[in-house]
C-alpha positions in Angstrom: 141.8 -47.3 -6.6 139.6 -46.6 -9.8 136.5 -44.8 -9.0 133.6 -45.0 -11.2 131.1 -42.7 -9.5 131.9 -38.5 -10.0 133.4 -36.9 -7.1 129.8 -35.1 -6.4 128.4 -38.8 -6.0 131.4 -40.2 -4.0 131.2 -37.0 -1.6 127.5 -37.5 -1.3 127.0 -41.1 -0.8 130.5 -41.3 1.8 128.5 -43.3 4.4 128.6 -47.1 3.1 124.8 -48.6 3.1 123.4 -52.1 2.4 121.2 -51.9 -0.8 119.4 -55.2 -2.5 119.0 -54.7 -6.0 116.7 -57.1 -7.0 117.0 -58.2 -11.1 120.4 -57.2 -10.8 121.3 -59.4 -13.6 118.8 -57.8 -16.0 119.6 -55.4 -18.6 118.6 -52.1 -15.8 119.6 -54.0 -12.9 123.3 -54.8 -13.5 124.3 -51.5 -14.4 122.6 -50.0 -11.3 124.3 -52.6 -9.2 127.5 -51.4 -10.6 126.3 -47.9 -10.3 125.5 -48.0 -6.7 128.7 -49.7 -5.3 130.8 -47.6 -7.2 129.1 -44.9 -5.1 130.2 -46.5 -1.8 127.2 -48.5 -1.4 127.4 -52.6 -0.3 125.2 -54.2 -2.9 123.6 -57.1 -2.5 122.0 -58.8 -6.0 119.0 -61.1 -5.9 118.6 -62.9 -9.1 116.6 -66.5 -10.3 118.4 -65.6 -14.0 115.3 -66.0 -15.3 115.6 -63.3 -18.2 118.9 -65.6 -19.2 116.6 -68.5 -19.3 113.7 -67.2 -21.5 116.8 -66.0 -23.5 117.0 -70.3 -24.5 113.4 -70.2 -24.9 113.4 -67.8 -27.9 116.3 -69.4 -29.2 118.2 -66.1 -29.4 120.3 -64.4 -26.9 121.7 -60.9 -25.9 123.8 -59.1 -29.0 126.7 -58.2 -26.7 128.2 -61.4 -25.2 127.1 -61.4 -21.4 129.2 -63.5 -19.0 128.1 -65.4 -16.3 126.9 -63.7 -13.0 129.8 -65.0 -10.9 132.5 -63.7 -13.4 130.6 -60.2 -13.6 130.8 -59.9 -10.2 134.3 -61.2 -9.6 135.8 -59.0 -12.8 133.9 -56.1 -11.1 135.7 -57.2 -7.4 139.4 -57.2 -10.0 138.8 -53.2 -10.8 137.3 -52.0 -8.0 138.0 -53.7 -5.4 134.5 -53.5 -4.3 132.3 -57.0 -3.8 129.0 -57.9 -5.1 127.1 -60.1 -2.9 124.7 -62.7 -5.2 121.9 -64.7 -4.2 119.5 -66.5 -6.9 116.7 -66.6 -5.1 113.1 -66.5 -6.9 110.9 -63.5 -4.9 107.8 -64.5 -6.5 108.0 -68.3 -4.8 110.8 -68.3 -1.8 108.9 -66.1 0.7 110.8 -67.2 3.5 114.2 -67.0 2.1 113.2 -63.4 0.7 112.3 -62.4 4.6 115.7 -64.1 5.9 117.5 -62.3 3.0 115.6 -58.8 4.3 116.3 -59.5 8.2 119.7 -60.6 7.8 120.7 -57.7 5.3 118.6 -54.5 6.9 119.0 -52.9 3.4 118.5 -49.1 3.6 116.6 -49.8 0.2 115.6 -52.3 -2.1 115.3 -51.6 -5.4 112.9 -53.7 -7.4 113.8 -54.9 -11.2 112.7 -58.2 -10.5 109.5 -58.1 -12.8 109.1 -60.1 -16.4 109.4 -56.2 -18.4 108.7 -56.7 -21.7 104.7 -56.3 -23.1 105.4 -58.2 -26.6 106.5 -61.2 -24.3 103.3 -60.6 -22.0 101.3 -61.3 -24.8 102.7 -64.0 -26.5 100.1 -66.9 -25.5 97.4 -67.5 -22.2 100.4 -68.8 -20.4 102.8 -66.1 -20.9 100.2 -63.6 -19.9 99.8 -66.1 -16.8 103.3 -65.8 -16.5 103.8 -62.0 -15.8 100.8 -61.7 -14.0 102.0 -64.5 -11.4 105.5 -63.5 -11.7 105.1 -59.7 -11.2 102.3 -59.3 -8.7 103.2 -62.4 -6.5 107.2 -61.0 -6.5 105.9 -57.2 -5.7 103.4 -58.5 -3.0 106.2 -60.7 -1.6 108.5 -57.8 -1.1 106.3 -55.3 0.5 105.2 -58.8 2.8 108.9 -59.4 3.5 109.4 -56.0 4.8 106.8 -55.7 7.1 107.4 -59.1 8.4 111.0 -58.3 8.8 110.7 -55.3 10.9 112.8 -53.5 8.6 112.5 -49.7 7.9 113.4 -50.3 4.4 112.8 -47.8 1.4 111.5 -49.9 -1.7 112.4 -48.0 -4.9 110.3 -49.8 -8.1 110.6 -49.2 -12.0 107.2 -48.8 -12.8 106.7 -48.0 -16.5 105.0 -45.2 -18.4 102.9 -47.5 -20.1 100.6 -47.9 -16.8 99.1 -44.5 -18.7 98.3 -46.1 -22.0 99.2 -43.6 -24.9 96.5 -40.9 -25.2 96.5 -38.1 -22.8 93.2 -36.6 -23.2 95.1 -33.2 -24.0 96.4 -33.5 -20.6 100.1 -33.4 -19.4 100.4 -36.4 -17.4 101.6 -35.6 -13.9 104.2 -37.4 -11.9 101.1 -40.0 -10.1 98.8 -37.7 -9.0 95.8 -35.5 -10.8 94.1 -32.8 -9.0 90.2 -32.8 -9.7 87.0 -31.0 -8.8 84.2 -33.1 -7.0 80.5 -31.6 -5.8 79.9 -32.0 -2.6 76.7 -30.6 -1.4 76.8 -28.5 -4.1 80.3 -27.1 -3.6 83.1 -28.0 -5.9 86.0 -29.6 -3.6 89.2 -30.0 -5.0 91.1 -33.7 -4.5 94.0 -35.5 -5.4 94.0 -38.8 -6.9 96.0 -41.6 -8.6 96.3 -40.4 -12.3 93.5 -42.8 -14.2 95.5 -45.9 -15.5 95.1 -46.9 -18.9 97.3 -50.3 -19.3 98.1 -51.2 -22.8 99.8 -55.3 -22.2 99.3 -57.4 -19.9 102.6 -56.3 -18.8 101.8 -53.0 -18.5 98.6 -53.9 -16.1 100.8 -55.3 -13.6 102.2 -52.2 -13.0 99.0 -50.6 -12.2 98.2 -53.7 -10.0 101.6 -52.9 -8.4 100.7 -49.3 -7.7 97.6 -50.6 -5.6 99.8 -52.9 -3.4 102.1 -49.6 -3.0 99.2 -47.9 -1.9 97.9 -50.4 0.4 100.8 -51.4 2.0 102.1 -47.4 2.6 98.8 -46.5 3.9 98.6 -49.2 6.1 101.6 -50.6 7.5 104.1 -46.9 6.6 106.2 -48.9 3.9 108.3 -46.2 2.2 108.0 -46.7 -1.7 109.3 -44.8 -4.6 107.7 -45.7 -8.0 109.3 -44.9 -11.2 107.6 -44.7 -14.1 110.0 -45.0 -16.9 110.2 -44.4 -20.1 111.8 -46.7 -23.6 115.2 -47.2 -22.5 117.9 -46.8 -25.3 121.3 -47.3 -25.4 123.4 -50.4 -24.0 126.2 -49.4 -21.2 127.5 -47.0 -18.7 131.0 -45.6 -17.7 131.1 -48.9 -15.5 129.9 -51.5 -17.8 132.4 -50.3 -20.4 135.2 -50.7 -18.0 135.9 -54.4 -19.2 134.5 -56.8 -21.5 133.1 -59.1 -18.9 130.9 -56.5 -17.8 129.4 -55.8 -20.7 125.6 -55.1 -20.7 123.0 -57.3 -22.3 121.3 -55.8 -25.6 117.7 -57.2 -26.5 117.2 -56.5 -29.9 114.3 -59.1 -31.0 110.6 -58.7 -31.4 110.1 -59.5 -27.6 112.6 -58.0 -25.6 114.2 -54.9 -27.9 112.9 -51.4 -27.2 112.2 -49.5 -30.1 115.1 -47.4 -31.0 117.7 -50.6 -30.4 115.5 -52.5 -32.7 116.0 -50.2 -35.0 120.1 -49.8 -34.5 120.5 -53.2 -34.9 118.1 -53.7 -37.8 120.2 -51.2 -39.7 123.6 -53.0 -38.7 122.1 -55.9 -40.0 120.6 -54.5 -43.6 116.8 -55.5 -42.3 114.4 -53.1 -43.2 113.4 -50.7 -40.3 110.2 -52.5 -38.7 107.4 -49.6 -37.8 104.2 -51.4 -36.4 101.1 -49.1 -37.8 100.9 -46.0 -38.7 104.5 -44.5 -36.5 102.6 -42.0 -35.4 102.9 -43.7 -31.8 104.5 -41.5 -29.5 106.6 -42.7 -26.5 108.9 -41.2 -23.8 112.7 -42.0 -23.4 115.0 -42.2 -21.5 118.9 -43.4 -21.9 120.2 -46.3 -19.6 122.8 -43.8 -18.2 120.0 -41.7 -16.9 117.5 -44.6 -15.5 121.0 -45.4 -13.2 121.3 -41.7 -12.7 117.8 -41.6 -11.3 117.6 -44.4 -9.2 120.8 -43.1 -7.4 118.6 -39.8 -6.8 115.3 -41.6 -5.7 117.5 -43.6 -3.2 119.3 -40.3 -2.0 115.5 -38.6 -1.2 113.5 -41.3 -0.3 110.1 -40.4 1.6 109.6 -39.6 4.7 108.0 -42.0 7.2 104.1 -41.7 7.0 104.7 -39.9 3.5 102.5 -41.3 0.3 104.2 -42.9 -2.3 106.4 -40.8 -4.1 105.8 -41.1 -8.0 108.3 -39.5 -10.4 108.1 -40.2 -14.1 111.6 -41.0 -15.2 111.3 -40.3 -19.1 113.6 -36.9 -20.7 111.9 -36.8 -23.8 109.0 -37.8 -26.3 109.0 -38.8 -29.9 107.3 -40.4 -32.5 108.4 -43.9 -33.8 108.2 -42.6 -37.4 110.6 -39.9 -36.4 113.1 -42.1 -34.9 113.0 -44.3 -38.0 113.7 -41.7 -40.7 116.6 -40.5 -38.2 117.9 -43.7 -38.3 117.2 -44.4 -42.0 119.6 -40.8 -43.0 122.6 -42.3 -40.4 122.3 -45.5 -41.7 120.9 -45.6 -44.9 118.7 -48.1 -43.9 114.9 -48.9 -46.0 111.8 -48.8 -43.3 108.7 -51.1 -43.9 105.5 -50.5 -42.2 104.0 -53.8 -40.8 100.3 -54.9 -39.2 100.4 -53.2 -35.7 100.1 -56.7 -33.4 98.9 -53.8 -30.4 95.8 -52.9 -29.7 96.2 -49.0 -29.9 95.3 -45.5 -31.4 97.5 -45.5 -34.6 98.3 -41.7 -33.6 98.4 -40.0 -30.4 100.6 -37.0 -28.3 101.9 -38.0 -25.1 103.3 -34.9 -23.1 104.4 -35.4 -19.4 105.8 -34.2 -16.6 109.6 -34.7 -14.9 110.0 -32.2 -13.4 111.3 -34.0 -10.1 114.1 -35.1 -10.8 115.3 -32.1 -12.9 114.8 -30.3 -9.8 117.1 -33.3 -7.8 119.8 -32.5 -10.4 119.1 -34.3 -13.6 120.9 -33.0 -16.4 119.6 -35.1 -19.2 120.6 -36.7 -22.0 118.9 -36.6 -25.1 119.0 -37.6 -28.5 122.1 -36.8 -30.2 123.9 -38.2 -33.4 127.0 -38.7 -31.2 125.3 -41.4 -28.7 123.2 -43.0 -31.7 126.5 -43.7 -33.4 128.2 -45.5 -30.2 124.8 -48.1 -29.7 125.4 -48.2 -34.0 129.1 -49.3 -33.6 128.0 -51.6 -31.0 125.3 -53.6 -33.2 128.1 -53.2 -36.1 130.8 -55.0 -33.7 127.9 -58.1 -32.8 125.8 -58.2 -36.5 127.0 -62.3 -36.4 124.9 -62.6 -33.3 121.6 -61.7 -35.0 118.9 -64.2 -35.7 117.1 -62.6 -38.8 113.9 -65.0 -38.1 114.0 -63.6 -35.0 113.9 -59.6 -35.6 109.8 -59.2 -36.3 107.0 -59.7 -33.4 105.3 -62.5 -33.3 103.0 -61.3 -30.0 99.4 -59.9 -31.3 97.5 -58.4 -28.2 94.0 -60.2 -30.2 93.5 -63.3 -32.2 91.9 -61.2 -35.0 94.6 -59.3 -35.5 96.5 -60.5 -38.5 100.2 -61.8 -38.2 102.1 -59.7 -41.0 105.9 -60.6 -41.8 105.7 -59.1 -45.5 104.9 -55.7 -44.4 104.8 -52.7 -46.8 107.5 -50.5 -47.6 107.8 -46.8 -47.0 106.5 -44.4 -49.2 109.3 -42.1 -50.2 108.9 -38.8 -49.6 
């Protein structure tokens, strides 16, 4: 039988366990469903489709041709030989089902992608910000609910986001969730640990700090064992399991809303559309390539916390850069002209973001990074699709304030 995993991963993870991957239809999700039952695991996807639907609402859809859940998972069942179990269930509105689903499972772990993830959509309008906010922190209370309810010793891994920092560090590096400090006390300095300050950028991003209080909460005071993840841009489209056939493809979000910055920019290029930079460029953001975000969430389910242990934070980026850098890299592959538009965030126009990962390089990590060679497989891809790309639908339309002005001319680059 084909194996997907490495021999390392299939030697480690021999014992089968029950894991729920919730948003395993979503462009994270489905290749860590894959991931984890190629590694011996019996997954179990929880899914409403929702990202598919808001797909119709911005009249635009995924660049690689996605299939339907049901043919994913029974193309996957074809290879492998492994099953996929499906549920569409809606976390942040069934409770009951989700505590039925929990009881009736006893996952070792859940892993949560079940959260509206990007901030552009966030900020679209009063009731898309209403949106995330009842979507993300009703669904994330649910869960932890569910599992105490249930009775279930259950290990709930979440993909947080780096943006729960905002993008200045105060000429700190930011540490993976926790910041020691000095307080007087009686005239003594003590020394403390503490959350590391959020500084939320989106509405988006502020229901991940929300969700880091209902971690806390509910691990202080009912032991729920919780991993939080806060990752970085992801790049790149597939995985050595979602390139095994056709039908299980990954999505690819390359418009204003949904597309991370360096796809944006791939498929921009493919397309001979100038290179969108928002501002100045001089925004720097962390990274991280889909093939590592599965890498990692296979390792945070491998060490989860002990009983009674706080939650475990890891930031799950492997590198920083600045968007003006990644443009003129893409702009020498490609040839590609870059054209500065009105940033629609409310943000420092420069900034230096330096963290901390050292976790999971110590669990094994061997990172990949930038390279030519990876850049010019998510360029072949957008190549392959350029007929599926909406032109009207590559700039932003979000702006985080009414006064900010909607720009689609933009300015072009001043050549060096």
């Amino acid at each position: 039988m084909y194996q997907t995993a490495n021999q390392e991963d299939v030697h480690r993870m021999a014992d089968r366990e029950k894991i729920v991957v919730l948003g395993g239809d979503g462009f994270c999700g489905w290749p860590t469903a894959l991931r984890l039952s190629s590694e011996g695991h019996e997954v179990v996807i929880v899914d409403n489709l929702s990202r598919r639907k808001i797909d119709i609402e911005l009249g635009c859809e995924s660049l690689t041709p996605i299939q339907p859940i049901d043919r994913r998972i029974r193309t996957w069942q074809t290879l492998t030989g492994k099953t996929l179990e499906f549920h569409n269930l809606n976390i942040a509105e069934e409770y009951p089902a989700l505590v039925q689903l929990i009881e009736t499972v006893r996952p070792k772990a859940i892993v949560h992608f079940a959260e509206q993830r990007a901030a552009p959509y966030s900020m679209k309008s009063p009731r898309h910000k209403r949106y995330t906010v009842d979507n993300n922190i009703n669904g994330t209370h649910n869960v932890l609910c569910a599992i105490v309810e249930s009775g279930v010793d259950v290990h709930l891994v979440h993909l947080g986001t780096m943006g729960v920092y905002g993008y200045g560090t105060a000429g700190l590096s930011i540490p993976e969730g926790y910041l020691t400090v000095k307080v007087e006390v009686d005239g003594t300095d003590r020394a403390i640990e503490i959350p590391y300050p959020p500084h939320p950028g989106s509405i988006y991003h502020m229901t991940k700090t929300l969700d880091a209080l209902l971690f806390y909460y509910y691990n202080k005071n009912d032991d729920v064992r919780v991993t939080d993840l806060h990752q970085g841009v992801v790049w790149g489209t597939n995985t050595e399991e979602t390139l095994l056939h056709a039908d299980l493809v990954n999505r690819f979000d390359w418009e204003g809303d949904y597309g991370t910055v360096l796809n944006r920019f791939l498929v921009q290029a493919a397309v001979g559309h100038p290179l969108t930079i928002y501002g100045s460029g001089g925004q720097t953001r962390a990274f991280i390539h889909l093939r590592d975000t599965v890498r990692c969430i296979s390792l945070a389910i491998q060490h989860p916390p002990a009983r009674k242990q706080r939650v475990k934070i890891f930031n799950q980026a492997t590198e920083t850069h600045r968007v003006r850098t990644l443009a003129e890299l893409v702009a020498e592959l490609t040839g590609a002209d870059i054209r500065h538009y009105v940033n629609p965030r409310n943000e420092a126009s420069d900034n230096e973001l330096v963290i901390h990962n050292k976790q999971f390089l110590e669990l094994g990590l061997n990172p990949i990074t930038l390279s030519e060679g990876l850049l010019q497989e998510v360029i072949e891809v957008a190549g392959r699709y350029r007929e599926r790309v909406d032109a009207a639908k590559i700039l932003a339309d979000s702006r985080w304030r009414a006064d900010i002005p909607l720009d689609r001319e933009g300015t072009p680059a001043v050549q060096p």
